[in-house]
Structures are given as structure tokens and as C-alpha cells.
LOVEX-741971 format. One record per atom (N, C-alpha, C): x, y, z; chain; atom name; residue number from 1; residue in one letter. Coordinates in Angstrom, 2 decimals. Layout:
<atoms>
- X, Y, Z, A, CA, NUM, a .
...
</atoms>
This chain:
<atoms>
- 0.82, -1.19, 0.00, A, N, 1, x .
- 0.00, 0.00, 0.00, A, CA, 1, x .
- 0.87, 1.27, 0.00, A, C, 1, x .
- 1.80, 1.04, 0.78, A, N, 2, x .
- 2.86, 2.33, 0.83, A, CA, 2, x .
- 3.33, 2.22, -0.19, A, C, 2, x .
- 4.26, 1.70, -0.93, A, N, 3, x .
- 4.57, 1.50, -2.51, A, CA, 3, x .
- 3.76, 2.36, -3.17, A, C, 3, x .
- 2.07, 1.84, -3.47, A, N, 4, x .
- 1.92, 2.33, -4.17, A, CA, 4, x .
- 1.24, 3.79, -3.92, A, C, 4, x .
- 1.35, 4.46, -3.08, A, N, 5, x .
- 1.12, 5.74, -2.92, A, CA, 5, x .
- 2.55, 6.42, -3.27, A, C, 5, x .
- 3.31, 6.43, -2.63, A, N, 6, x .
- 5.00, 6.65, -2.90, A, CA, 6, x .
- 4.66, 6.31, -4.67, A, C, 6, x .
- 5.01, 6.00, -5.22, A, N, 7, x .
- 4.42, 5.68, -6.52, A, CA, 7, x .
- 3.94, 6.88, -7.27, A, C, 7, x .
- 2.02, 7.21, -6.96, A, N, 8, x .
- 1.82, 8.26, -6.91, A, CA, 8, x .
- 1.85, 9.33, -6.76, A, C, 8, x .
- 2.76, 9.52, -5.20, A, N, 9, x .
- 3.67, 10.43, -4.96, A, CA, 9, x .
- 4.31, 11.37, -5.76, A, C, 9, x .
- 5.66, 10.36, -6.38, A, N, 10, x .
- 6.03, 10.13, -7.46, A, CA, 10, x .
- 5.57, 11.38, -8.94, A, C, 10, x .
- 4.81, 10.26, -9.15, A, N, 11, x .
- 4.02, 10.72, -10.41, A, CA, 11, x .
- 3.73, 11.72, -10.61, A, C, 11, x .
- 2.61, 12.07, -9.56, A, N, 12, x .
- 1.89, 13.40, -9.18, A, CA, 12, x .
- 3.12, 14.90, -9.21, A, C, 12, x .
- 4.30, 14.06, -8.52, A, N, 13, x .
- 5.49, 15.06, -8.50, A, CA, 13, x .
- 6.28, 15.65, -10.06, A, C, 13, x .
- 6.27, 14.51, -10.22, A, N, 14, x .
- 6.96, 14.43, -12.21, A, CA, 14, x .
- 5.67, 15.60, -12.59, A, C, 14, x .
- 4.63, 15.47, -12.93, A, N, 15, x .
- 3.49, 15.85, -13.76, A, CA, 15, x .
- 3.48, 17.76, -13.18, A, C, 15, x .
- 3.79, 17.73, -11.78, A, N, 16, x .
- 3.71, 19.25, -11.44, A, CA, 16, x .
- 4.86, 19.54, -11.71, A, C, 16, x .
- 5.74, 19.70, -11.79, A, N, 17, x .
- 7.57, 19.42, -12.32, A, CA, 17, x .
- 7.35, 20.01, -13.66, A, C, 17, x .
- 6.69, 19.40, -14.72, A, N, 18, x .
- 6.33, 19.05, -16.10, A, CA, 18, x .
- 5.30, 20.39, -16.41, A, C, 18, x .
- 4.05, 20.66, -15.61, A, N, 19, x .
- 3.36, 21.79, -15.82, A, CA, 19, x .
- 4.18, 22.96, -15.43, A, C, 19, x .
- 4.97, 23.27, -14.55, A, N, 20, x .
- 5.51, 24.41, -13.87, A, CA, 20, x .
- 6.52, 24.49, -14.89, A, C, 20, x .
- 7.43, 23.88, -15.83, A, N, 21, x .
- 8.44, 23.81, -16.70, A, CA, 21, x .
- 7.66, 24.45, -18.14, A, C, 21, x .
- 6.53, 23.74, -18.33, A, N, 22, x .
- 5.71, 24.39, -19.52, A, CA, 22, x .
- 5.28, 25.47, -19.47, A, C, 22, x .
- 4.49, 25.90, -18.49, A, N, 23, x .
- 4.36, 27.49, -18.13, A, CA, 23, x .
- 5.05, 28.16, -17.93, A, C, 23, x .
- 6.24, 28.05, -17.60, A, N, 24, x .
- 7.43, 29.06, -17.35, A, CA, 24, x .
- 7.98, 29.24, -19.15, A, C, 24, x .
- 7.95, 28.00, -19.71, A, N, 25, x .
- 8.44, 28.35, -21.55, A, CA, 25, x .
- 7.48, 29.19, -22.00, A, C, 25, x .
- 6.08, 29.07, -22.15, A, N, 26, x .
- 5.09, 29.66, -22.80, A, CA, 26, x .
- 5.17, 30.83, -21.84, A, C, 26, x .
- 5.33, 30.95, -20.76, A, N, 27, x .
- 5.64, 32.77, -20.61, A, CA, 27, x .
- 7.11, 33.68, -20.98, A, C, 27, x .
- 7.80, 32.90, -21.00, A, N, 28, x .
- 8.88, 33.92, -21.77, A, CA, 28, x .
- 8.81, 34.33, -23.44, A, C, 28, x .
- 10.04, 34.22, -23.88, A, N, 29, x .
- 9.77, 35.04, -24.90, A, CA, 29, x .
- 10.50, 33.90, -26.16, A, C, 29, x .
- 10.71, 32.56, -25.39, A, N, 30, x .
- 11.37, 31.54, -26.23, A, CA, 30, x .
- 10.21, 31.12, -27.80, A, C, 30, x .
- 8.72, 31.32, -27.19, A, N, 31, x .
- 7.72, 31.29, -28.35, A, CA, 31, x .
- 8.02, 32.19, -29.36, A, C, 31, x .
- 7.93, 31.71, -30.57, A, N, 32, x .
- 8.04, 32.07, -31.93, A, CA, 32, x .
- 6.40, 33.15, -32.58, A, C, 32, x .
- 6.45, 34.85, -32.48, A, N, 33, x .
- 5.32, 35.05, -32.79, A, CA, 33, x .
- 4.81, 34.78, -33.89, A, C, 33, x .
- 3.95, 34.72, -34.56, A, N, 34, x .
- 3.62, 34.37, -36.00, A, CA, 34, x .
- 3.14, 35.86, -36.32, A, C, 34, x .
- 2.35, 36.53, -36.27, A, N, 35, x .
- 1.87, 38.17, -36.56, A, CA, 35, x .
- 2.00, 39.01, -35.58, A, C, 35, x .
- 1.99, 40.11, -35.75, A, N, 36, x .
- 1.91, 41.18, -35.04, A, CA, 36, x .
- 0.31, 42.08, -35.50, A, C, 36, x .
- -0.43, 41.30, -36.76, A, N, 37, x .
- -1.15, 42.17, -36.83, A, CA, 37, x .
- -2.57, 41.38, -36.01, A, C, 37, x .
- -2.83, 42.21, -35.39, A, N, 38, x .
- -4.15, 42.12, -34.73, A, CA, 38, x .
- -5.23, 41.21, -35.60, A, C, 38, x .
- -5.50, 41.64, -36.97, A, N, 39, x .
- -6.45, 40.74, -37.82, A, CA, 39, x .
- -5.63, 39.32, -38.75, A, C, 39, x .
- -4.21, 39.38, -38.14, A, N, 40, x .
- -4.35, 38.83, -38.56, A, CA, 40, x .
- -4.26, 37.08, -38.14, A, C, 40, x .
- -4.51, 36.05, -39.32, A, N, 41, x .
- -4.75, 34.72, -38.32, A, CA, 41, x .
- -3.36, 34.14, -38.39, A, C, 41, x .
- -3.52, 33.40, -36.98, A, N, 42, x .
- -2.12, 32.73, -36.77, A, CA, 42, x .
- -2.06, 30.95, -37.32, A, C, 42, x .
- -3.51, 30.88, -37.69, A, N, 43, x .
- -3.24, 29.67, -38.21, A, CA, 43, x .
- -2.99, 29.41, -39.98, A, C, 43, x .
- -2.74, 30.32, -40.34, A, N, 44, x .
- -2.77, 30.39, -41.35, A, CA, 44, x .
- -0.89, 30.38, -41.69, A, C, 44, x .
- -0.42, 29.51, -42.51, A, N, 45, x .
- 1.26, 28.65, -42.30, A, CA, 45, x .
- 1.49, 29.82, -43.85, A, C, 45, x .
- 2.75, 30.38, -43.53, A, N, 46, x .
- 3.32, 30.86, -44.82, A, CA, 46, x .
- 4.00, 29.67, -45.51, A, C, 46, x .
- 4.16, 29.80, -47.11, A, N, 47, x .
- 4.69, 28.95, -47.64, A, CA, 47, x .
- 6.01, 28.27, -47.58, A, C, 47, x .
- 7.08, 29.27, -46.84, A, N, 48, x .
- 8.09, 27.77, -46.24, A, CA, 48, x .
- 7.95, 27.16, -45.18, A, C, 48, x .
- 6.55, 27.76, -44.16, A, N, 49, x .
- 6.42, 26.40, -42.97, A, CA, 49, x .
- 5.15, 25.47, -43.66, A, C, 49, x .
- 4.73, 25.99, -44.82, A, N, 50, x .
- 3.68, 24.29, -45.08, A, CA, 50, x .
- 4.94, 23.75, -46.09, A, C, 50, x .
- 5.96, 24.32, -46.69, A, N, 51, x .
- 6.86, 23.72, -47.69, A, CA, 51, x .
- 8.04, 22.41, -46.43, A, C, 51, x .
- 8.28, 23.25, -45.41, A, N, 52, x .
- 9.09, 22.54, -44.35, A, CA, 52, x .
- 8.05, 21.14, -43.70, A, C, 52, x .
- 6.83, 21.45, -43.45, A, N, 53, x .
- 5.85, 20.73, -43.21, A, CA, 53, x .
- 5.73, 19.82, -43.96, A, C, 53, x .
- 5.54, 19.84, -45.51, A, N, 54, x .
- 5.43, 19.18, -46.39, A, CA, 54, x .
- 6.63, 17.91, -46.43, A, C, 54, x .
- 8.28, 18.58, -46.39, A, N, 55, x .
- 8.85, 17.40, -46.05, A, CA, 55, x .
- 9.32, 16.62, -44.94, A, C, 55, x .
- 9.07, 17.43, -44.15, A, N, 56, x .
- 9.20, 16.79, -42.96, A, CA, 56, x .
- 7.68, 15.32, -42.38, A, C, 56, x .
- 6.44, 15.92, -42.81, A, N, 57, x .
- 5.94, 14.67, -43.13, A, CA, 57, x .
- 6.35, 13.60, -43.95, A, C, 57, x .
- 6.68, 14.13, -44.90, A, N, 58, x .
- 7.14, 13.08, -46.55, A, CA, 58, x .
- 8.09, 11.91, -45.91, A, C, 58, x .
- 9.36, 12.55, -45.16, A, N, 59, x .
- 10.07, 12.35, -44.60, A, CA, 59, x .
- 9.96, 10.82, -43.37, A, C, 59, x .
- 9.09, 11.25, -42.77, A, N, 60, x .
- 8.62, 10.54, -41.18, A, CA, 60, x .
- 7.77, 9.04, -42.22, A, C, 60, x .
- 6.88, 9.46, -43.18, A, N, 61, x .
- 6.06, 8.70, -43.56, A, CA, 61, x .
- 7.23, 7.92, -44.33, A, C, 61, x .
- 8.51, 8.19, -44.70, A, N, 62, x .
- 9.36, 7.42, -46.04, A, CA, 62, x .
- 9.95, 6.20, -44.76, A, C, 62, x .
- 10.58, 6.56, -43.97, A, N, 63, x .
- 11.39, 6.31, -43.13, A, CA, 63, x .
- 10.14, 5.13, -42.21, A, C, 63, x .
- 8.59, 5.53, -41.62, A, N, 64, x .
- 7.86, 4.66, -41.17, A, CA, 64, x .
- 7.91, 3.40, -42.13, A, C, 64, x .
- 7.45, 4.00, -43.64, A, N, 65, x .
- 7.23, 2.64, -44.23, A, CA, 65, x .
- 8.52, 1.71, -44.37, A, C, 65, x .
- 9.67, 2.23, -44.44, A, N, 66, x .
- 10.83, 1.39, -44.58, A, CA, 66, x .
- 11.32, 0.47, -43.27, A, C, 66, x .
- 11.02, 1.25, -42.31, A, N, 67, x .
- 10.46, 0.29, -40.90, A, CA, 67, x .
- 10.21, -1.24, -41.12, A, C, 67, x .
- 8.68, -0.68, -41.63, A, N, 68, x .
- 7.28, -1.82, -41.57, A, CA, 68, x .
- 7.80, -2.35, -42.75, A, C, 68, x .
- 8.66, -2.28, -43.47, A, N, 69, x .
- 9.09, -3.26, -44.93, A, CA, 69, x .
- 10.16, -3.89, -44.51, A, C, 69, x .
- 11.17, -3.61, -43.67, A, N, 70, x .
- 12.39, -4.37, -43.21, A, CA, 70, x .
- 11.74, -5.58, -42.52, A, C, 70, x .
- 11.05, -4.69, -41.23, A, N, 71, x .
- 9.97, -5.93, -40.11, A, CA, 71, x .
- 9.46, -7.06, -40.69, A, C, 71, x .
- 8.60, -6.64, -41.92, A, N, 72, x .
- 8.12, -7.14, -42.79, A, CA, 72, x .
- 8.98, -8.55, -43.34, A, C, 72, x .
- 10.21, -8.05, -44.05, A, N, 73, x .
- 11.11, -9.30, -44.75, A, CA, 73, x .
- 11.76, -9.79, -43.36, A, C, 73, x .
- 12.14, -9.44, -42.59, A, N, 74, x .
- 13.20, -10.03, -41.56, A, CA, 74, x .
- 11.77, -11.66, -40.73, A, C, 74, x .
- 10.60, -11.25, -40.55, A, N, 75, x .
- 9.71, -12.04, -39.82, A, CA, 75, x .
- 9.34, -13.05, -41.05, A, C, 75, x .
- 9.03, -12.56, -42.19, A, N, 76, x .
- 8.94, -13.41, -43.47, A, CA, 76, x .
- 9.95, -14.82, -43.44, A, C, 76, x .
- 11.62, -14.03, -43.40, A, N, 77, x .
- 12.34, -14.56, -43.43, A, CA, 77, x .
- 12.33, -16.17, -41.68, A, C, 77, x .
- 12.36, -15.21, -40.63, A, N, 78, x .
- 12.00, -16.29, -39.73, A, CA, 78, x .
- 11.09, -16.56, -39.57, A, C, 78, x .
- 9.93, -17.08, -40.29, A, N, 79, x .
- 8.40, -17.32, -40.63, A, CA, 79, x .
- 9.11, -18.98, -41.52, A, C, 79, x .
- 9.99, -18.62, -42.28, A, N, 80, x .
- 10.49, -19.25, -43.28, A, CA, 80, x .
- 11.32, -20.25, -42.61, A, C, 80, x .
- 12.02, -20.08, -41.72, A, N, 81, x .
- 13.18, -20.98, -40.88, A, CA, 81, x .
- 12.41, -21.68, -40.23, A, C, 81, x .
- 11.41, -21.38, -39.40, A, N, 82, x .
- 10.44, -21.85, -38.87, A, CA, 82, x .
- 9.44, -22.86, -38.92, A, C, 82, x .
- 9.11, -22.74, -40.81, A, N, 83, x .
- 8.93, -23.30, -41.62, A, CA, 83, x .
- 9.30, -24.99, -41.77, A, C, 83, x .
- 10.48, -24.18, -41.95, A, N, 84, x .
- 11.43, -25.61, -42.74, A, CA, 84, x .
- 11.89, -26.38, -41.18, A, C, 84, x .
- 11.80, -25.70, -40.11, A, N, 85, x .
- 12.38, -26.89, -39.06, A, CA, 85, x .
- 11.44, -27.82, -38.78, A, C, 85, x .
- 10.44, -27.36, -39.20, A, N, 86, x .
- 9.04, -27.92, -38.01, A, CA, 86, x .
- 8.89, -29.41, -39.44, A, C, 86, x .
- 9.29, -29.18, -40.65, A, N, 87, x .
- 8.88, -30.15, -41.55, A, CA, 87, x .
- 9.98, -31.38, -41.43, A, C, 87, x .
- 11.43, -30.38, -41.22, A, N, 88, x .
- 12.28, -31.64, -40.72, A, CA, 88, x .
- 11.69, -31.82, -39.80, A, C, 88, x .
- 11.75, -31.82, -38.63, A, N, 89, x .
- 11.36, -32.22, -37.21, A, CA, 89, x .
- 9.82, -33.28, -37.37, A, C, 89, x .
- 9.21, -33.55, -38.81, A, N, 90, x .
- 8.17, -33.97, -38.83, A, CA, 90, x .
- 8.70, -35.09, -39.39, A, C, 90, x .
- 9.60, -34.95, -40.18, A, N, 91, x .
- 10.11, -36.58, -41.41, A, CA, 91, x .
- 11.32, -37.05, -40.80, A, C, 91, x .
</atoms>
């Protein structure tokens, strides 16, 4: 029972640690403004942050699929060893 409060303890400690660290960034001046004009919108991306955006997704998505295609042949491959022992091991 003590464990797991200490535990919580813990946790609870990390997480206020973690909020007090975030609010102290978002109040200085480390944020990047996007306008100064009053009308105008901040969600709206100029063309080298949707162009940077653009490859930096391209990027994450090239690199995921080459992941899931290695995973892919390497389990194929011991799918395959796997295969062939179980048929010796049968004759």
C-alpha cells in the first residue's frame, strides 16, 4: 500500500515538475510570434512552414514505411526458418 502511494507520490510530483516547466516556456519570450497584426490569423502557415511541413511529413512517412518493410522481410524470413524446421522435425 505504501509503494503504491509513494508511486503516486512520485508521479503526481513528475506531472507538477512538467506543468511548472511548460508554463514558465510559454511565458517567456522563447515562443516564436507568428503576426503582429491584430487581424491577422495565426493559423494560417506561410509557404516555407507548409513547404518545411510538407517534407518533414514526406520524410517521417518514407522512413515509417521502410520500418514496416524491413519488419516485414526479416519475420517473413523467420516465418520461413520456422517453416522448414518444423517439416524436418516432422520426417
Amino acid at each position: 500500500m505504501m509503494k503504491a502511494l509513494g508511486a503516486i507520490a512520485i508521479i503526481l510530483a513528475v506531472l507538477l515538475a512538467g506543468g511548472a516547466i511548460t508554463s514558465n516556456l510559454l511565458s517567456s519570450d522563447l515562443a516564436i510570434q507568428q503576426t503582429t497584426d491584430p487581424s491577422g490569423d495565426f493559423l494560417t502557415a506561410t509557404p516555407d512552414q507548409a513547404a518545411a511541413f510538407l517534407l518533414v511529413t514526406g520524410f517521417i512517412l518514407f522512413n515509417v514505411m521502410g520500418a514496416g518493410l524491413t519488419l516485414l522481410f526479416v519475420f517473413w524470413l523467420l516465418n520461413r526458418g520456422v517453416v522448414a524446421a518444423r517439416q524436418d522435425s516432422t520426417s
